[in-house]
C-alpha positions in Angstrom: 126.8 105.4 124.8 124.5 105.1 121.4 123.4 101.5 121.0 125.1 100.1 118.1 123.1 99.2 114.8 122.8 95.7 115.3 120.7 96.1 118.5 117.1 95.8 117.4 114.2 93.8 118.2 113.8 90.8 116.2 111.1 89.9 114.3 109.9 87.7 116.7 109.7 90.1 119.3 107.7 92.9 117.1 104.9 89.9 117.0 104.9 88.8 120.2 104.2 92.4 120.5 101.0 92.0 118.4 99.5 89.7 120.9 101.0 90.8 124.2 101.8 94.6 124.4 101.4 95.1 127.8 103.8 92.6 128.8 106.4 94.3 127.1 106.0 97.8 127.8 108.9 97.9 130.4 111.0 96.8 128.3 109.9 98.6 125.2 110.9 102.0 128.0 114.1 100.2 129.0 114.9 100.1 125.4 114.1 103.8 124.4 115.6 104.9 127.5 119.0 103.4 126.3 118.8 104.5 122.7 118.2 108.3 124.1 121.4 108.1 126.4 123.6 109.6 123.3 121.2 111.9 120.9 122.1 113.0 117.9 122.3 117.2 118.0 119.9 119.7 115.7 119.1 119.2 113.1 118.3 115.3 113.6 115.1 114.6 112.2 115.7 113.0 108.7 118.4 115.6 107.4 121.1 115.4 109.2 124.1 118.5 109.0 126.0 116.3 107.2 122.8 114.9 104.9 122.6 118.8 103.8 126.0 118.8 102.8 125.3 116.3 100.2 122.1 117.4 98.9 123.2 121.0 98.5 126.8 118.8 96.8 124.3 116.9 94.3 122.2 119.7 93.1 125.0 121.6 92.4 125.9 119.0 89.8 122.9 116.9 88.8 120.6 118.5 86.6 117.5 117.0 87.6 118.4 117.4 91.1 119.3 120.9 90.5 115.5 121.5 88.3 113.9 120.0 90.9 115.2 122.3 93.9 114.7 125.6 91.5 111.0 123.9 91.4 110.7 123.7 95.3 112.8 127.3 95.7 109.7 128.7 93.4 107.2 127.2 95.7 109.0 128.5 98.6 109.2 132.2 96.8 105.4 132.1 96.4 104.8 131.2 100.1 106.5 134.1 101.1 104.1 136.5 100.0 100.9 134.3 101.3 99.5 134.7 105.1 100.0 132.0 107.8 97.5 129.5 107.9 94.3 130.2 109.7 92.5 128.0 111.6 89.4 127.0 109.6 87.7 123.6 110.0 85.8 121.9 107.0 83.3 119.8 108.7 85.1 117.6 111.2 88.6 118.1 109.6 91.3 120.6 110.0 93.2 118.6 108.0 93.9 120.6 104.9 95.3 123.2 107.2 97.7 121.1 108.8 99.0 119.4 105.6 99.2 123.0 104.1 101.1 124.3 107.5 103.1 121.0 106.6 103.7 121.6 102.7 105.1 125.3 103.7 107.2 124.8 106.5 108.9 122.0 105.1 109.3 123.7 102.0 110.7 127.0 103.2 112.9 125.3 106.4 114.5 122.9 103.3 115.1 125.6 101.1 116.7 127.7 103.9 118.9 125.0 104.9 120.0 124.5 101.3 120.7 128.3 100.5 121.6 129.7 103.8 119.0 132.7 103.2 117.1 133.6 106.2 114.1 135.3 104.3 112.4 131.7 104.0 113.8 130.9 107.7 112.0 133.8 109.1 108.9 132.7 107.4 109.1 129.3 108.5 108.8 130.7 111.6 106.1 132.6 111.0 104.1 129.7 110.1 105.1 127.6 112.9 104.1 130.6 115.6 101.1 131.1 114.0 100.1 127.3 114.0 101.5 127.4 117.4 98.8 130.0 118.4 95.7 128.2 117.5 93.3 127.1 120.2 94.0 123.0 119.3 94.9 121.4 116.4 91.7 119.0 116.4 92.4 116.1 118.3 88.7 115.1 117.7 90.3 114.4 114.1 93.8 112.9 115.5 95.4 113.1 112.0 94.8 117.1 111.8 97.2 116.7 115.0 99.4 114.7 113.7 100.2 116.4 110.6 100.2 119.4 112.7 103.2 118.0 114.8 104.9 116.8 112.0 104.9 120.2 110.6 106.7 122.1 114.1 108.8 119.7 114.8 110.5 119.3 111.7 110.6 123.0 111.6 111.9 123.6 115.3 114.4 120.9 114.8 115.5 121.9 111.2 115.6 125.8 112.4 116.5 125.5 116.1 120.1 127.7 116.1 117.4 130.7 114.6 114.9 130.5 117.0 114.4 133.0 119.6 113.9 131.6 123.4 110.0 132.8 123.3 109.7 131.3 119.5 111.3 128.3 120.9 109.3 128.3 124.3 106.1 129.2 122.0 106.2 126.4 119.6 107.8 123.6 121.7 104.4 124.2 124.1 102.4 123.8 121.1 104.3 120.4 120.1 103.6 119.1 123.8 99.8 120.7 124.7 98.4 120.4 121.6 100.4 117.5 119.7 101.9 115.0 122.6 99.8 115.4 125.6 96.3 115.0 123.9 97.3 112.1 122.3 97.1 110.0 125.9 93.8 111.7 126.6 91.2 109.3 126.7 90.6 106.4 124.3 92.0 106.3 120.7 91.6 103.6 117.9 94.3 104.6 116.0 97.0 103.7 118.8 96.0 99.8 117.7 94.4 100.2 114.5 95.6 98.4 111.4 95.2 101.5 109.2 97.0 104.3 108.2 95.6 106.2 110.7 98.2 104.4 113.2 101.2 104.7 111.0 100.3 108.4 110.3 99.4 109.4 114.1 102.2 107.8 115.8 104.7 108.7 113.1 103.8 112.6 113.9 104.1 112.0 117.0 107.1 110.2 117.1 108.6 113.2 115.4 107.4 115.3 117.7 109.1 113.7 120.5 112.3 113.4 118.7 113.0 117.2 118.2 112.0 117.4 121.8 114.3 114.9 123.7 116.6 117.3 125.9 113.9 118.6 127.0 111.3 116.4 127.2 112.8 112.8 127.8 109.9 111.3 129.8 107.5 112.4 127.1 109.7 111.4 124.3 110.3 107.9 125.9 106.5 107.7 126.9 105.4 108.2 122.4 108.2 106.4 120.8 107.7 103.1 123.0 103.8 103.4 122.6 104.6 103.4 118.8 107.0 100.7 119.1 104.1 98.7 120.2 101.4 100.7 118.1 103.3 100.3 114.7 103.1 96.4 114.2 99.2 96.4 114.3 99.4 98.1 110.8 102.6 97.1 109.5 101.4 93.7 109.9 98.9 94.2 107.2 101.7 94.5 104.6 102.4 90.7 105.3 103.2 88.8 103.1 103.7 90.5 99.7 104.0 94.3 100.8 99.8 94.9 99.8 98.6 97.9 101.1 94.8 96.9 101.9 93.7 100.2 101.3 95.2 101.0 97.7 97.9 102.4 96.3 97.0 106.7 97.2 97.0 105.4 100.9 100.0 103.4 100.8 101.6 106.8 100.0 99.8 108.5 103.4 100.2 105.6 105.5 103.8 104.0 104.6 105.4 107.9 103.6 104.3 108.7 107.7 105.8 105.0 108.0 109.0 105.9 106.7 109.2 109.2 108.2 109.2 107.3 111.4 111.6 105.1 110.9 114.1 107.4 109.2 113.8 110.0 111.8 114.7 107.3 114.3 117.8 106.5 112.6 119.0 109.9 112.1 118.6 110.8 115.5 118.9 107.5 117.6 121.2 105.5 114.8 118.6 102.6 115.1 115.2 101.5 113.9 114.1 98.9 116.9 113.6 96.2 114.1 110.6 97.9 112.0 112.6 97.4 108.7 112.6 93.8 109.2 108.6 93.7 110.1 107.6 91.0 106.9 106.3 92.7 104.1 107.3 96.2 104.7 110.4 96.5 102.7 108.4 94.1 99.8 105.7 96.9 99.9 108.3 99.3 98.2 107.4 97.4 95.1 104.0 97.6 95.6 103.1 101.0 93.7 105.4 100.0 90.6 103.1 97.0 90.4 99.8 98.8 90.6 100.9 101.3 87.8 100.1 100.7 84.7 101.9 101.9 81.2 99.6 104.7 81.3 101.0 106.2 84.6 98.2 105.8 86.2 97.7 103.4 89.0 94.9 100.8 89.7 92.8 103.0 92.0 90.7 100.0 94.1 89.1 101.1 97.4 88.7 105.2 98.2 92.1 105.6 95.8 91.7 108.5 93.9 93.8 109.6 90.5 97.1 110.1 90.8 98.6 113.3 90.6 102.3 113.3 91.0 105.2 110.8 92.0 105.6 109.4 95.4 108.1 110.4 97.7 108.4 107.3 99.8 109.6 105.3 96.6 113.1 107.2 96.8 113.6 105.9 100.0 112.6 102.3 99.2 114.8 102.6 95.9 118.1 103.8 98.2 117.3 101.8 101.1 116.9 98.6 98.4 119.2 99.5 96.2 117.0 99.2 93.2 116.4 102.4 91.0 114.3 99.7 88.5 111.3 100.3 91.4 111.2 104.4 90.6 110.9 103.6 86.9 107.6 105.4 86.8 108.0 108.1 90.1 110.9 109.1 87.7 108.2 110.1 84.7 105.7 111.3 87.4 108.9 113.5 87.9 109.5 114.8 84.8 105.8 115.8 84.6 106.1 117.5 87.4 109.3 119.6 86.4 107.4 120.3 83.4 104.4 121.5 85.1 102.0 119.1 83.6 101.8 117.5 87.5 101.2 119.1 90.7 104.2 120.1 92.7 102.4 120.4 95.9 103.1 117.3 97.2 104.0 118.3 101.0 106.7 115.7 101.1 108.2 116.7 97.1 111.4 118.2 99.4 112.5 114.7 100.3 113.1 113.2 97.1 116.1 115.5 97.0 117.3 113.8 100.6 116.0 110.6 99.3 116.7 109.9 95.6 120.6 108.8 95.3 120.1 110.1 91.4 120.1 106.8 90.2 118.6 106.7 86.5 115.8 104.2 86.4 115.7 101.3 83.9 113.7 98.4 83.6 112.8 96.6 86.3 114.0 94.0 87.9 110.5 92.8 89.0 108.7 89.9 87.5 105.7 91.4 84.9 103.1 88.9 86.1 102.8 89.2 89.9 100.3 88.5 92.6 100.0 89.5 96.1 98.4 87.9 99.4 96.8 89.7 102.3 93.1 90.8 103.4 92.6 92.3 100.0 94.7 90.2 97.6 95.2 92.1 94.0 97.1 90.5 90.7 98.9 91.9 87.9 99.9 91.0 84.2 101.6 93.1 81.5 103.0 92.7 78.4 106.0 94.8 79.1 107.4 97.2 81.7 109.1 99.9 78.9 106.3 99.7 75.9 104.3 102.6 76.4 101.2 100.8 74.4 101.8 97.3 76.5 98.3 95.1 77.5 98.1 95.4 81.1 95.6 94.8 83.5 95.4 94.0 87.3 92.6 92.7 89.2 91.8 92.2 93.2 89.2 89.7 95.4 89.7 90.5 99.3 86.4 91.7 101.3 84.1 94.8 101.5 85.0 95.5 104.5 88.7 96.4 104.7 89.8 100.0 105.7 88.7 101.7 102.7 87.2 99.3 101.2 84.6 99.0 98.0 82.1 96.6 96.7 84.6 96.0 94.0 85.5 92.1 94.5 86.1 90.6 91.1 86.8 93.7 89.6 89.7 94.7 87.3 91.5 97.5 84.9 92.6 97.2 81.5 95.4 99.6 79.5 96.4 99.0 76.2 98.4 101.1 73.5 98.6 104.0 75.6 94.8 104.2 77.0 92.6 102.5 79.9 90.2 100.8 78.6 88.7 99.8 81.7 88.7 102.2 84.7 87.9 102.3 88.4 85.9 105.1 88.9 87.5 105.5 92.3 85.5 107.0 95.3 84.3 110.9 96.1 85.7 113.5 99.0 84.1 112.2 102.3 82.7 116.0 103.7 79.9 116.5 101.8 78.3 113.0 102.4 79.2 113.1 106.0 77.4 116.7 105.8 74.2 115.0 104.7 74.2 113.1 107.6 75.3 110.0 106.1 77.1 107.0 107.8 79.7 106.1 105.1 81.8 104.4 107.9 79.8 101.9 109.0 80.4 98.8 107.1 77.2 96.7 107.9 75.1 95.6 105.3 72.9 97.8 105.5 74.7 101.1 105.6 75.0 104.0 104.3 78.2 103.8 102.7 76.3 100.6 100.2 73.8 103.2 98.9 76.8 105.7 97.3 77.0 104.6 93.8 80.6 104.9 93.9 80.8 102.3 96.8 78.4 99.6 95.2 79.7 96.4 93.0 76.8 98.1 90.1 79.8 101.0 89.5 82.9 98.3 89.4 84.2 96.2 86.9 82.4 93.1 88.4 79.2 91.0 88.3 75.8 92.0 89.9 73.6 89.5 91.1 69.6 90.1 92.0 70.7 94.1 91.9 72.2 93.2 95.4 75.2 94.3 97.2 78.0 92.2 97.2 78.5 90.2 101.0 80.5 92.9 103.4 81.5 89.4 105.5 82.3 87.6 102.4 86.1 87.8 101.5 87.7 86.3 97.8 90.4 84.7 97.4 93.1 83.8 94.6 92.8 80.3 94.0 95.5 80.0 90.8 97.9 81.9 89.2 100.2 82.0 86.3 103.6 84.2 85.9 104.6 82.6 82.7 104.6 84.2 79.3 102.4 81.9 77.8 100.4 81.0 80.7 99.5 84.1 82.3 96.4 84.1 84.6 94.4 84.4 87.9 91.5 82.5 89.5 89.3 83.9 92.0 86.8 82.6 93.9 83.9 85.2 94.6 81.1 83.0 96.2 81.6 84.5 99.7 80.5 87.9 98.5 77.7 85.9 96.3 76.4 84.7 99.6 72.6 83.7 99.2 72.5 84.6 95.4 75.3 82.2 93.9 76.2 78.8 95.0 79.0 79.0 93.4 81.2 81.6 91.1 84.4 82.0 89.9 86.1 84.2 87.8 89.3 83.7 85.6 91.6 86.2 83.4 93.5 84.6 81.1 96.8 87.4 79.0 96.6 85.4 75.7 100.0 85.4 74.4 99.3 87.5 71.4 97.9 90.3 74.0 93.9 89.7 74.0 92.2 89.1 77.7 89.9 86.4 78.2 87.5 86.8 81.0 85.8 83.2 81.6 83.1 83.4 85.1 81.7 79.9 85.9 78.3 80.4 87.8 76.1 78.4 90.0 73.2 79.7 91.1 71.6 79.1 94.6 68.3 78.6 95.6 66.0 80.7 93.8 66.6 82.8 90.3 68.9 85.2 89.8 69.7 87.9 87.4 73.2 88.5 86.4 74.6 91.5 85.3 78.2 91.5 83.8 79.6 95.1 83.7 83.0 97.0 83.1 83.4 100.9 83.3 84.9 103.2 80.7 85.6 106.6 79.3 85.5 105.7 75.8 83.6 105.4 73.0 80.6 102.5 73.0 79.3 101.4 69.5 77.2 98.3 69.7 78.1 96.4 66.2 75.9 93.6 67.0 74.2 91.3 69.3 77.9 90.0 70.7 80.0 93.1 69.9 81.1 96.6 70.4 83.9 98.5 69.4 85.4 101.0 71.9 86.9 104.2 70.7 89.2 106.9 72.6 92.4 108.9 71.7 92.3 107.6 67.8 92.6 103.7 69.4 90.1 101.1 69.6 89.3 97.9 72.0 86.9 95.4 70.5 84.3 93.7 72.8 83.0 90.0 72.0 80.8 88.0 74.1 81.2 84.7 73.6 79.0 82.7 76.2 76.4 82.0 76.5 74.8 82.4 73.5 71.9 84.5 73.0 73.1 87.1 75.4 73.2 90.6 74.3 75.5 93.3 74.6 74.4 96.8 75.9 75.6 99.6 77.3 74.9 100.8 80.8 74.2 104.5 82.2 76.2 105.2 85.5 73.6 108.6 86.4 72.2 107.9 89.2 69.0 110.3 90.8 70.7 110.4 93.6 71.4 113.9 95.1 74.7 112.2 96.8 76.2 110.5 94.2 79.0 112.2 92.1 77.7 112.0 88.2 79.9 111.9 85.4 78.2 111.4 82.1 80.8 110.4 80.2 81.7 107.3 82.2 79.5 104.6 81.2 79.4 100.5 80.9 79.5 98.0 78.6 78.5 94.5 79.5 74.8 92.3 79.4 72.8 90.6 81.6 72.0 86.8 82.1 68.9 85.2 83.7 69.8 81.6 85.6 67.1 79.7 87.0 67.8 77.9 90.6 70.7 75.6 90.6 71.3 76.2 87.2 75.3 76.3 85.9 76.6 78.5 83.3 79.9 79.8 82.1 80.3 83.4 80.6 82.9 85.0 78.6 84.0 87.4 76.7 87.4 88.9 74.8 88.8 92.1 74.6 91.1 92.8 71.8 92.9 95.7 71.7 93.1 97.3 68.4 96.9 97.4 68.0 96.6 93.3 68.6 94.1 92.6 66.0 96.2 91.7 63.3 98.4 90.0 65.3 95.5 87.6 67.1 95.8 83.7 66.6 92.4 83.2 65.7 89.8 81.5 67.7 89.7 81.6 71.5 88.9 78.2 72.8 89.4 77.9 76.2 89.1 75.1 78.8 86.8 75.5 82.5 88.8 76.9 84.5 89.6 74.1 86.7 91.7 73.0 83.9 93.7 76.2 83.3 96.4 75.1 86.0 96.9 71.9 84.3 97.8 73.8 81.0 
């Protein structure tokens, strides 16, 4: 019989299983093998017979729901008409094919299960046999095979009563000699990793072997207890606030593939083996709300890019937590996309109908200042969840070298009345620099990935000592923090990535109760001279209005600029063209900031204010604030 709910690994066990794997692989089989002994039927991976049933219930009477599967029935209409994929590699990767194999077959499978037509069965099918047909799915590349499985087997299981026995035959061979099998041919980093690479390879895979269990038990039992083991070397990096290390665009890849896993374990084994209750993972749900700001955008640290649409993997959070506050802006990201003015081609957007109880969002029930531990710890303040033209900024320490990771310690966004002020610049699409031969995943000192504008602390909203790179071995912490209204703040300490340049440095953001940002950095410098260069990144306007000011302009609004230590330093603004042939130019991104000369062992504080026009008239007056060793004791 199925093994009840209730028996699931603890959380003890899952981090015994961090340090000693091996010893528990037995009983990780012994434990699969059970759970199998009673499987759910077709379909079983995430929709269930009796999931469909509700979905098709609730679009027939909730508009959104209802706009939103007309959107996904138009995507599926205009997949009819296209060819099957092809298999074409760009550079290393196949993985654009597989995603798009992915997007489609989802896409039509859900929309034939919803309307019963078998038009967008049959060409489901299609896909899948043509997918099924290529010579390998890249297993140089694991996550082109992974996203490759995904695709089949959610189609094979979703579409199993309409498959033919040589469609069937066909495309459960491809699932097991080009999905399962190479996956335990020779050595792969991604089976212990702490990226997303593991979440999103053994989630495929684990999918994979779910559609196939009938037939392929030993198989089945051989992935899901390698993942069992697998998963809590990257789940583990969500401890102990839910942080994703490697920003908020690959939380969506690695915790959606997360998810995925763990839902399709439920629906067809009734159980998740404990990986809910891994710490931090169910905390991470919050995670994207808190790096969004009012603009919708989120705080795009690491190799983030802009954000395009909502995130399917908040739904689930917001069901499984019961907390609809947490999809207060997936819900606008949403609308935008109903309205066209966001892409729709999310491969996952089908799952927000299985997913989203249609819960109305309203404000959240999450604190507005926040901070979060882990490798690469990040902190947030904002002036309100609900204003659109709310002050909010969010700022990060950690270490160069996390998965992902940027020269971008210290560094920090701004928003105000409906603009960002201060921007990451975010990183650049990984082919053509690895076409040039260069090494951008080495993380040494030295490397290549250092000499890529968009990697280096002189693009990011932080300080630049000696023109150096910031320490890849150096990692910053958060020292002090403030949640309260009128003491809002965070501390970090950035010497480890100063290593050699300063003795000491710190830097402190201070949310001024009338809405201005204080940024106070106390400096000691080491053992010979150094040149400091104090730098943030923006898209507006720069007007220099004196020797401590600018005013910057965008969208009709205005931030003001002071410098008010140390004195006799001057505003300027910076160029971000580079003459490298690499580096992604945009001339309309510049800096503001200056540059200070400290002479060996010499201390000095700098700050400066930023005033956002709609807070002008509102200000207190003068800023006087304290070193920041005294902030705590405010």
């Amino acid at each position: 019989m199925r093994l009840p709910q209730s028996d699931r690994f603890s959380r003890s066990f899952l981090t015994v299983v961090l340090v000693a794997a091996s010893a528990w692989s037995a009983e990780l089989d012994d434990r699969v093998t059970a759970a199998i002994g009673d499987i759910a039927p077709h379909p079983r991976l995430l929709m269930t017979a009796s999931d469909e049933v509700r979905v098709r219930e609730e679009i027939a009477v909730q508009e959104t729901k209802d706009a939103l599967f007309a959107l996904i029935r138009k995507n599926a209409n205009e997949i009819l008409v296209q060819p099957p994929v092809v298999r074409k590699q760009e550079g290393k990767r196949l993985l654009s094919v597989s995603r798009e194999a992915l997007r489609r077959i989802l896409c039509l499978a859900f929309v034939s299960r919803i309307t019963g037509e078998a038009v967008y069965a049959e060409r489901a099918i299609g896909e899948m046999v043509a997918a099924a047909a290529f010579s390998d799915w890249n297993p140089s590349h694991f996550l082109d095979v992974a996203e490759m499985t995904t695709a089949l087997a959610l189609g094979y299981d979703w579409l199993f009563p309409l498959l033919t026995p040589e469609q069937e035959a066909q495309i459960r061979r491809a699932i097991i000699e080009k999905g399962l099998d190479p996956s335990f041919t020779g050595k792969h980093g991604w089976v212990s990793g702490d990226n997303n690479w593991n979440q999103v390879c053994h989630g495929g895979l684990v999918l994979g072997a779910l559609a196939l269990l009938e037939r392929e038990p030993e198989r089945a039992v051989r992935v899901i207890a390698r993942a069992l083991e697998g998963l809590p070397c990257a789940m583990k990096e969500y401890q102990p606030d839910g942080v994703y290390v490697e920003g908020p665009s690959y939380w969506a890849y690695g915790t959606t593939y997360n998810i995925l896993c763990i839902a399709a374990l439920e629906s067809a084994l009734n159980m998740d083996f404990g990986l809910t209750e891994f710490p931090g993972f169910l905390e991470t749900g919050a995670f994207p709300l808190y790096m969004t700001g009012p603009t919708g955008n989120h705080f795009s640290f690491s190799d983030c890019g802009s954000r395009s649409g909502c995130f399917p993997a908040m739904y689930w959070f917001a069901r499984r937590l019961n907390d609809p506050g947490l999809l207060l802006f997936e819900h606008s990201w949403l609308q935008k996309t109903l309205l066209g003015e966001a892409s729709s081609n999310d491969r996952f957007l089908p799952l927000v109908l299985l997913w989203w109880d249609g819960s109305v969002p309203g404000t959240p029930r999450q604190p507005l200042h926040w901070k979060g531990e882990g490798l690469n710890p990040v902190a947030v303040h904002r002036t309100s969840w609900t204003d659109p033209n709310a002050v909010f900024f969010a700022v990060k320490g950690g270490t160069p070298s996390a998965n992902h990771g940027h020269m971008d310690i210290g560094s920090f966004i701004l928003e105000a009345d409906g603009v960002r002020w201060v921007l990451d610049i975010m990183g650049r699409g990984y082919g053509d620099l690895e076409a040039r031969g260069m090494g951008i995943w080495n993380k040494s000192q030295d490397s290549d990935r250092w000499r890529i504008y968009r990697y280096h602390n002189r693009s990011h909203n932080t300080l630049t000592v000696n023109d150096q790179a910031q320490d890849v071995s150096g990692r910053a912490s958060i020292t002090a923090f403030g949640g309260e209204p009128d003491d809002a703040f965070t501390i970090i300490d950035m010497a480890p990535v100063y290593e050699g340049e300063l003795a000491e440095a710190r830097r402190g953001f201070f949310l001024l109760p009338d809405g201005r940002l204080w940024i106070q950095d106390e400096l000691v410098c080491g053992n010979h001279a150094a040149d400091v260069r104090w730098a943030m990144t923006t898209r507006a306007d720069v007007t220099i209005t004196g020797p401590g000011h600018a005013v910057l302009t965008e969208q009709g609004k205005r931030l003001l600029f002071e410098l008010h230590a140390p004195a006799g330093a001057v505003v300027e603004s910076f160029s971000t063209v580079t003459g490298n042939a690499w580096d992604l130019n945009d001339p309309e991104i510049k800096q503001v900031g200056f540059q200070v000369k400290l002479s060996k062992g010499e201390s000095e504080t700098l700050a400066v204010l930023l005033t956002p026009g709609s807070r002008e008239n509102s200000s207190v007056g003068e800023v006087l604030m304290p070193p920041l060793e005294q902030w705590t004791d405010k």
